[in-house]
N, C-alpha and C positions, 0 to 999 in steps of 0.2 A: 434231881437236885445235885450242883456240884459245889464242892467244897473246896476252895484252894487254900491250903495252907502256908504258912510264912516260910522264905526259905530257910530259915533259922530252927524251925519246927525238930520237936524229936521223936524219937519212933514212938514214946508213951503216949503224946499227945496222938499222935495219927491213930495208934490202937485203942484209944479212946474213943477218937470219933469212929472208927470201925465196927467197936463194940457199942455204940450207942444204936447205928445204924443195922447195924444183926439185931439188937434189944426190940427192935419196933416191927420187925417181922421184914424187912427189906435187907437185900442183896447188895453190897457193896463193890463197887469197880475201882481200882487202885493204878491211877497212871504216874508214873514217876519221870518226868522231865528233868531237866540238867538241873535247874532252880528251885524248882517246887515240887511239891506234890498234889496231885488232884486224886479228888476224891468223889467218887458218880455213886450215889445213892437208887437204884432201881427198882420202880415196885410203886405200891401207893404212898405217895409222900405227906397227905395230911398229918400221921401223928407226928412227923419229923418237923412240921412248918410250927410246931407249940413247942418243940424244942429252940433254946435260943442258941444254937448253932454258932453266931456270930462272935457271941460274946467264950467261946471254951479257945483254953489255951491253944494256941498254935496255928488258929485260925487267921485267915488273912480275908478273905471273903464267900459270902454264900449269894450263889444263883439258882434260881431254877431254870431248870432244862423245857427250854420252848418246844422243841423238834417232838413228834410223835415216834423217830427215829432215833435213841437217847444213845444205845451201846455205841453206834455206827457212826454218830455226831461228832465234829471236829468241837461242839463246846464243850465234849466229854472229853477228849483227848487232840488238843492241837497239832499235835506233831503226827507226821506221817507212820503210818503203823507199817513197818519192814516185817516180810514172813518168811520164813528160813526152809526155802523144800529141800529138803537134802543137798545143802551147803551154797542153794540159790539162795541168795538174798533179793526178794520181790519186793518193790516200793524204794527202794533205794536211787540211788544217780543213774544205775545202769535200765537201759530201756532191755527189756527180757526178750524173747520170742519163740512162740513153741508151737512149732511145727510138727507135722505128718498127714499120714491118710485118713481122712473120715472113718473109714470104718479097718480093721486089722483083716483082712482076708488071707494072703497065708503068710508063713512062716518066713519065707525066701524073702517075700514082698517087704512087709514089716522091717527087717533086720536091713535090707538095704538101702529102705529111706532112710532111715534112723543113722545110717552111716551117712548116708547123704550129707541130711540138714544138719547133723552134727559138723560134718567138714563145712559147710556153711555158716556155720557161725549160732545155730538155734541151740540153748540151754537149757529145751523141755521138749520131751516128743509128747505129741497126741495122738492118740488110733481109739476109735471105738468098739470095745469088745460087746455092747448092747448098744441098739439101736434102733430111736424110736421113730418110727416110719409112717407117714401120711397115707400111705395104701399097707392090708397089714398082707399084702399079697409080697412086696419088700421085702430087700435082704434084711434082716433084724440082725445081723454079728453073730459072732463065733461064742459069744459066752464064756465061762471062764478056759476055754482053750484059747482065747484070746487073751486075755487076760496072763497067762501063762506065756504066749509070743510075746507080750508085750516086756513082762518081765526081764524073758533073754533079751532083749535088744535095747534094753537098760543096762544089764550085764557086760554087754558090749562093749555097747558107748560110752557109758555112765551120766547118760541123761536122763534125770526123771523123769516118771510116766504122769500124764494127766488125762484119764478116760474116766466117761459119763457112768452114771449110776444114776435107774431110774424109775426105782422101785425100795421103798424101807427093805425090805427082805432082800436086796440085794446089799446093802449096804457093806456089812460084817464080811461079805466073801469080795467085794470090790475093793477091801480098804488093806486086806489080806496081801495086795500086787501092787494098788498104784498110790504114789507119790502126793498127788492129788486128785480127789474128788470134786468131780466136774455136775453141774447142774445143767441140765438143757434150758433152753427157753419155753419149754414146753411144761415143764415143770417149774417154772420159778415160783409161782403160788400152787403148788402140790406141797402144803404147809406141815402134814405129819411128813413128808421125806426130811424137808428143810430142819423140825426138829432132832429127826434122825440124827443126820448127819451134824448136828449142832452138838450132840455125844461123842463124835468122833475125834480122834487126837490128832486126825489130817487135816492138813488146810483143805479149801472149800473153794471150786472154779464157779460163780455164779453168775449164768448169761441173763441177759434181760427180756423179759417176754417181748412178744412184735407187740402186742398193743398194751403192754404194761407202761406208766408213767415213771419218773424217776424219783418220786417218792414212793409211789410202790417195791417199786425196785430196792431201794434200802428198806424199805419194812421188812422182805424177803429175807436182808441181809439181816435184819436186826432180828430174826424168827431163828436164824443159826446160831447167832453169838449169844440171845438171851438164855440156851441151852448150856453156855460154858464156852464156845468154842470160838474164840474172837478172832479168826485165821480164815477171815474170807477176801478173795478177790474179786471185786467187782469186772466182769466185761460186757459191753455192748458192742451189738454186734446186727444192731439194723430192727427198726419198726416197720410195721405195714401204713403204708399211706396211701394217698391216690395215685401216688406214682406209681411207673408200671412198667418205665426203660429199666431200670433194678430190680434183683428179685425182693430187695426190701431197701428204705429209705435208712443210710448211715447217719445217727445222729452226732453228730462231729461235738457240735455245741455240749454233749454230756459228758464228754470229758473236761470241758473245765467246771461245770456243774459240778459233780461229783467227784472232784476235787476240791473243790469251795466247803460245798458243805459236808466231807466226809474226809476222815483219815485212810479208810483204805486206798489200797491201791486200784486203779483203774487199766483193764485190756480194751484193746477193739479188735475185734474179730471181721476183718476187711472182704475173709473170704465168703461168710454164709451173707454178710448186706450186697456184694457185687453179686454173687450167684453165677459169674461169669470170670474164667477168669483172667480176660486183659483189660478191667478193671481194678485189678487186686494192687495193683500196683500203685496204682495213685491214689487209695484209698488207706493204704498203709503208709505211704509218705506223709501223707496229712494227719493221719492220727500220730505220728512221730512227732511231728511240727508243732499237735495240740497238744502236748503234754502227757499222752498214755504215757503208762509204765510199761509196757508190753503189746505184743502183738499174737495173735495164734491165726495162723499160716495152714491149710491144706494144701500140700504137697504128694505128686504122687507121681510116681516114672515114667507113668502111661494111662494118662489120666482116659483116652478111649476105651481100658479097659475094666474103671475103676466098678466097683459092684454098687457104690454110692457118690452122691455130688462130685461125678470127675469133669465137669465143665466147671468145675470153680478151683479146679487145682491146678495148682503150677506145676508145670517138671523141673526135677532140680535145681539143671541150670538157668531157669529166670529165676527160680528163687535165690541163687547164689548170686545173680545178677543185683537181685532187690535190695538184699542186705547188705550187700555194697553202696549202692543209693543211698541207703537209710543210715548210714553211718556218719557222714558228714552233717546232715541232718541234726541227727542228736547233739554231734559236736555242739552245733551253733547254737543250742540252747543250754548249752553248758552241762551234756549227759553225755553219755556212751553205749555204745552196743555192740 
């Protein structure tokens, strides 16, 4: 249920309806816009529909919330939800991009991309220190001596880190190093992680399963924030279809989706749906084009040598090329990168 209040309204009146809404055994969500204030009641709303809501001071009007997606919902919160990774501002005008190598393998490696895409213009490095692998014969990562490479090459640069955690018991020593906590596709309904990490005080990277829908997808999202932790990024990054020239189908179309119906912010991950990468290129101009907020970029110096997905990584210099591309881009739609 949401409550908009008058923009006249005073804090007693709002603590009122606050504490009506605590009184009835439901969770209260507090959005404050330039004019008004809303107010999202969470939880089973029967006792609250015998309350007359409408008629208490300060009130302007009562809806209830259609969406089975309520936290995630732009009728809970209209306005764009901006997420602060250590002094990134995500969802904002600026289109973001956070680059590196699928998986951290050494020390040297790590530290030099990170100087790379840094000089390139990226405001987030990626590297996977766990990694979950389709054969489990696969490099799986460094673990937290990864985790600990990653760290120094934040030190460095001073780009925060965003690597996957993919297991609850990982959670507490993953959140220990990085910036932000990344969700694989593989895990987007592995729903005790999801609550995990909805206790976490970090924002939340949430990729979208290959055959997950985009209402699945925000319920995912809505599984982190109903724990506390309303700091999730949505990114899609390719479904499975019948097509079969990609290594998965970019759905372009979900970023204005999910933008429509959600305030978070949206990524598109151009590198794991091309699986290839001189594709990656025109895959990421178009998600720029479509309104993402961001981009996340595999990059890797030698990508022949890469221990994981080095046929979908760029070396440096085409990614320093790309973000040149993608710059005018965003001009044109009245953003920056």
């Amino acid at each position: 249920m949401i409550i908009v209040m008058k923009p006249e309204a005073t804090q007693a009146e709002i603590d009122h309806i606050v504490e009506t809404i605590v009184s009835l055994g439901l969770r209260p969500h507090i959005s404050r816009g330039e004019t008004r204030t809303i107010i999202g009641a969470i939880g089973d709303e029967s006792p609250l529909r015998a309350k007359p809501l409408a008629g208490f001071p300060g009130v302007e009007s009562v809806t209830e919330i259609q969406k089975p997606y309520k936290l995630a919902s732009r009728q809970l919160r209209p306005e764009p939800t901006l997420i602060n990774v250590n002094g990134v501002s995500v969802g904002g005008p600026q289109v973001h991009v956070i680059a590196g190598p699928c998986s951290v393998e050494t020390r040297e490696g790590a530290i030099e991309i990170a100087e790379a895409v840094r000089a390139a213009g990226a405001t987030m490095l990626r590297g996977g220190a766990f990694k979950p692998r389709t054969s489990p014969y696969s490099f799986q990562g460094l673990g937290e001596e990864g985790l600990k490479i990653l760290a120094e090459a934040r030190e460095r640069t001073g780009l925060p880190i965003v690597t996957e955690v993919m297991d609850p018991r990982q959670v507490e020593l993953v959140e220990q190093y990085a910036d932000v906590l990344q969700i694989g596709a593989r895990n987007v309904q592995n729903f005790n992680l999801l609550k995990e990490v909805g206790l976490s005080a970090k924002p939340v990277f949430l990729k979208r399963g290959l055959s997950t829908t985009l209402q699945e997808f925000l319920m995912s999202a809505e599984y982190v924030m109903s724990q506390g932790n309303p700091q999730v990024i949505l990114c899609e990054r390719g479904i499975r279809t019948f097509e079969t020239a990609m290594r998965h189908t970019l759905d372009i179309a979900a970023v204005a989706w999910l933008k429509a119906e959600s305030h978070l912010p949206v990524f598109i991950d151009p590198s794991h749906a091309a699986g290839l990468y001189r594709w990656v290129d025109s895959l990421a101009r178009a998600a720029v084009a479509a309104g993402a907020d961001g981009l996340m970029i595999e990059v890797h110096p030698r990508p022949e040598e890469a221990l994981s997905d080095g046929a979908q990584a760029l070396i440096p210099s085409r990614f320093r090329s790309l973000m040149q591309e993608l710059r005018p881009i965003a001009e044109a739609i009245g953003r920056s990168l």
